[in-house]
N, C-alpha and C positions, 0 to 999 in steps of 0.2 A: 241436122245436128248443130247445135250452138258451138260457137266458136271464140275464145279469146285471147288475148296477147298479154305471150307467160313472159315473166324474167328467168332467161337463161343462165347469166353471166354477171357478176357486179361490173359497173364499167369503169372505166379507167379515164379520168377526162370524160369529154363528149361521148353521151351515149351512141353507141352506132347499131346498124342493125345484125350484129352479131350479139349484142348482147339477150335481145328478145325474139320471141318466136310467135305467128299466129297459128295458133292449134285449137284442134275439136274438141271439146271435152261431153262430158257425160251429167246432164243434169239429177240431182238427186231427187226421189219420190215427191208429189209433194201431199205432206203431211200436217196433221192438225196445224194450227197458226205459220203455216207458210204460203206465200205468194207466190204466184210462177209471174215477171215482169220480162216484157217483151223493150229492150231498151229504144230508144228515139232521138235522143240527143246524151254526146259525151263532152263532156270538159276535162283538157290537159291544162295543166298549171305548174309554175316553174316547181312549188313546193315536192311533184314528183320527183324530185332529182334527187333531192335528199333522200327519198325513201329507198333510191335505188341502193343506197350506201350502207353496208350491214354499222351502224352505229347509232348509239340509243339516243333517241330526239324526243319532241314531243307526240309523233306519230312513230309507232312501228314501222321496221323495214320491211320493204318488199321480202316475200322469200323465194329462194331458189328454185325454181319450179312447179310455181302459183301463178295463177293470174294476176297480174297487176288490178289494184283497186283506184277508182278516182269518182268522183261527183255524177252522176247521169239523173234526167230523168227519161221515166219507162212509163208504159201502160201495163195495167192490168189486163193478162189474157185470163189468168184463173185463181180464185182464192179459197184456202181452206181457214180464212179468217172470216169473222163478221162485218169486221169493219174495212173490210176493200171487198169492191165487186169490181167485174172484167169491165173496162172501158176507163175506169178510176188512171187520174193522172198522178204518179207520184215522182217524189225526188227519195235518192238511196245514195250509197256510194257506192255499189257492183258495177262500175262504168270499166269501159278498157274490153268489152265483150259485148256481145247481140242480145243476150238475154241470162237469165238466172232465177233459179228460185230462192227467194230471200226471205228471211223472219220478217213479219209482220210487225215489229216491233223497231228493224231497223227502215223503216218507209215511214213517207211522211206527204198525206196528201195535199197537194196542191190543192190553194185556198184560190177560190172562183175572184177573179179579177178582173173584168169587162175589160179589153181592149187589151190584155198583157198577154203572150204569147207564152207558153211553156218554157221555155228555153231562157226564158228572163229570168228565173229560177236559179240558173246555173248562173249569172250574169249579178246585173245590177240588186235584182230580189233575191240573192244569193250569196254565197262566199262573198263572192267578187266585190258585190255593194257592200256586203255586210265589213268584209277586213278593210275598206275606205272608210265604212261610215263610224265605228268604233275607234280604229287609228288615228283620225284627224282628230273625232270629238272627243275623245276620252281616253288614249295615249298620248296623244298631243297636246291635249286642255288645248284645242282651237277656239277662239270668239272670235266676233263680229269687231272686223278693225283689225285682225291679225294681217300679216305680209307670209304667204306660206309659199313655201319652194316645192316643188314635186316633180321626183324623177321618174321618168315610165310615164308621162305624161297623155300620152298617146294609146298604152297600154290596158289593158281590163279595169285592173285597181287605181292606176295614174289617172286615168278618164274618169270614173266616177269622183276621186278625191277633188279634180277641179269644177268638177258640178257641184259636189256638195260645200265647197268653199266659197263657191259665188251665191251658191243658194241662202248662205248664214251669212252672207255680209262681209268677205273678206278680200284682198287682195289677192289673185292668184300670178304666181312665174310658174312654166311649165317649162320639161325639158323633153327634148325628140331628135329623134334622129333622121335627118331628108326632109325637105321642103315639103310636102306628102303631107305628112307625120305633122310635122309643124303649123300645118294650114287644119289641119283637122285639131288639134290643141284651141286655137285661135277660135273657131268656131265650135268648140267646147263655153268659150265663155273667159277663155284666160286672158289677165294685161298683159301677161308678156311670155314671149317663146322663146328659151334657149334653143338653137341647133345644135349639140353637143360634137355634130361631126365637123363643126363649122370653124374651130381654134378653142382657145381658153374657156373652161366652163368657168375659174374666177374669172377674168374677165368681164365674158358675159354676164354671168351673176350681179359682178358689180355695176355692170350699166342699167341692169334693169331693176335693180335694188340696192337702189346709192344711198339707202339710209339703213340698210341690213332687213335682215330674217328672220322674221319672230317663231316660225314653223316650217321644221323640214318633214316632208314625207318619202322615207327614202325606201324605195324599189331595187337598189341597183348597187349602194355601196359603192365602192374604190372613189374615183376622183368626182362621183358628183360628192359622193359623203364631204369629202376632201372641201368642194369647194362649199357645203354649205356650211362646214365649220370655221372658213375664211369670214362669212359675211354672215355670220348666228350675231345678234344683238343680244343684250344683258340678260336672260333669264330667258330664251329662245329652249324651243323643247324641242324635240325628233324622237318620232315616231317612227321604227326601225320594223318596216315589213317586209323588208326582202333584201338579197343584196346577192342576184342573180348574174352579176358581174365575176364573181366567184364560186359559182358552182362546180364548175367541170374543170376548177384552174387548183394545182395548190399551193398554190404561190399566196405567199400571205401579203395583208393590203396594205401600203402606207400612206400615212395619213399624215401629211407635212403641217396640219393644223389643229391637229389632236390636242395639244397645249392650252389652246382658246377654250376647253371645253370647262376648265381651271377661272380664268378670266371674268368670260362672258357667265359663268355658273349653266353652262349647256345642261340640260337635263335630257338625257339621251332612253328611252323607253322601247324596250324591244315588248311584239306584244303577240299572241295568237286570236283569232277570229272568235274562238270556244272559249278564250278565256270570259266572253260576251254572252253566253246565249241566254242566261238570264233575261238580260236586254232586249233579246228578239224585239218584243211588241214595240219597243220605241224605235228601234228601225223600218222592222214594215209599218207602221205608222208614218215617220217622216218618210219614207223611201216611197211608197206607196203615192201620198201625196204629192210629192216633188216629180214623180213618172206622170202621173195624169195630168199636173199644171204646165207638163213640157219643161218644167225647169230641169232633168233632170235627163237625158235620153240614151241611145245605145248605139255602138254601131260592131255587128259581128264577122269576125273573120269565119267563114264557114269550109268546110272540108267534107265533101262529103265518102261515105262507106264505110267501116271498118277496118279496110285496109288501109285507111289512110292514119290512120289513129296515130302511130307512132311517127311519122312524119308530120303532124300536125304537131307535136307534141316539140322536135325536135325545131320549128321554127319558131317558138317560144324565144328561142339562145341566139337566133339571128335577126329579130327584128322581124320575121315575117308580118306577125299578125298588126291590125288597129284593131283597139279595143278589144276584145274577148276571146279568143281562139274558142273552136267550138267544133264536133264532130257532127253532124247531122248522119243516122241509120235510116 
């Protein structure tokens, strides 16, 4: 019997595991244009937090006694479509469970890639590369010659945005947390690595960008926001993907530099991945490229079972993962 992890409880702060539950459920017939998907890889991402909160966002809320939904890809066991036969690899979002029968119409087969692994999908040829590679280049207006900041550096989105800044020619500063974290940054490709845990992010900032910021890509919100609007040069943009510093907190953020935004004419752009999908082909076009020339690579936090799912989910919020949190079934 297939098995998924329902939302029990809205949570209050950090999710715990009181608020969700792993339970059996009962798969429905499967019927003309549906596919039965046996899932293989899941991705937990901080934007589930949100969903966990009954308030209207860009995505719907979880609901009360549903399976939670997120990114997976599956294989095909059986199809009452034309267009999937069993063995077909596709991407869906019924993740957060072992399998499901899904519309046919919400699957999307994996495009044959020599040397790219499935799971890259979920990752760099995925969300992940995809909300970097639209954020820096088209929230941001980044070019060749920019100085861009980026927090979460270390992180799924943070790691590919300083790939794909070095790949376009620009200066990158990255921010991490532990020497770990920071050495993996570095061998990312970035000139310079804040420690955040380390004293002053202005500070830091300022030493490693003593002529300012022309691009922040901010992950995290609160005080790196803070310091990038200390050291934002004249007409400096930010690209606002996340700010997971405040999720499970409600405590509102202050911004001692928020003024400068006035100043320096900060152009501040919050932006969603979908607002992009037009775009697709010129992502897997550059993303595509840039993975097979090496300019561009991965490295995944892996967890493996089901049962791990919501604790993978849950070290998102403490820095567990480098690069990509990722369930392997």
């Amino acid at each position: 019997m297939p098995n998924a992890w329902h939302l029990v409880k809205r949570p209050n702060g950090m999710p715990t595991a009181a608020d969700v539950e792993l339970r059996a459920f009962d798969l429905p017939p499967l019927a003309d244009g549906l596919v039965h998907v046996r899932n293989r890889w899941l991705s937990v991402d901080p934007y589930m937090r949100g969903r966990m909160n009954d308030v209207k966002s860009y995505v719907p809320p979880f609901q009360i006694g549903q399976p939670l939904e997120g990114g997976a890809v599956g294989e095909v066991v059986e199809s009452r479509d034309p267009a999937f036969a069993p063995g077909d690899m596709v991407l869906h979002m019924m993740g957060w469970r072992d399998e499901e029968v899904v519309a046919a119409s919400a699957l999307n087969k994996l495009p044959a890639m020599p040397g790219v692994e499935p799971q890259a999908f979920l990752g760099n040829l995925g969300l992940t590369g995809g909300t970097a590679y639209f954020g820096l280049l088209e929230a941001a207006s980044a070019k060749p010659g920019d100085i861009v900041f980026v927090s979460a550096a270390a992180g799924a989105v943070g790691s590919a945005v300083v790939q794909i800044a070095k790949a376009r020619g620009m200066t990158v500063i990255g921010s991490a947390g532990g020497a770990d974290k920071c050495a993996f940054v570095t061998e990312l490709g970035a000139d310079a690595v804040i420690d955040y845990k380390a004293g002053s992010l202005v500070k830091q900032l300022a030493a490693a960008a003593p002529d300012g910021i022309d691009v922040y890509f901010d992950n995290v919100g609160g005080d790196h926001l803070d310091a990038a609007l200390a050291l934002a040069r004249k007409d400096a943009r930010f690209a606002i993907c996340g700010m997971i510093e405040g999720y499970n907190s409600g405590e509102p953020t202050q911004l001692r530099y928020i003024m400068r935004v006035i100043a320096m004419r900060i152009r501040l752009q919050g932006f969603i991945y979908t607002d992009y999908l037009p775009r697709l082909g010129d992502f897997y076009r550059d993303m595509g490229g840039w993975i097979a020339s090496g300019q561009v690579k991965s490295r995944d936090t892996v967890v493996d079972g089901l049962e791990g799912t919501f604790d993978a989910f849950l070290g998102l919020f403490s820095g567990a993962n480098t690069g990509k949190m990722l369930v392997r079934l």
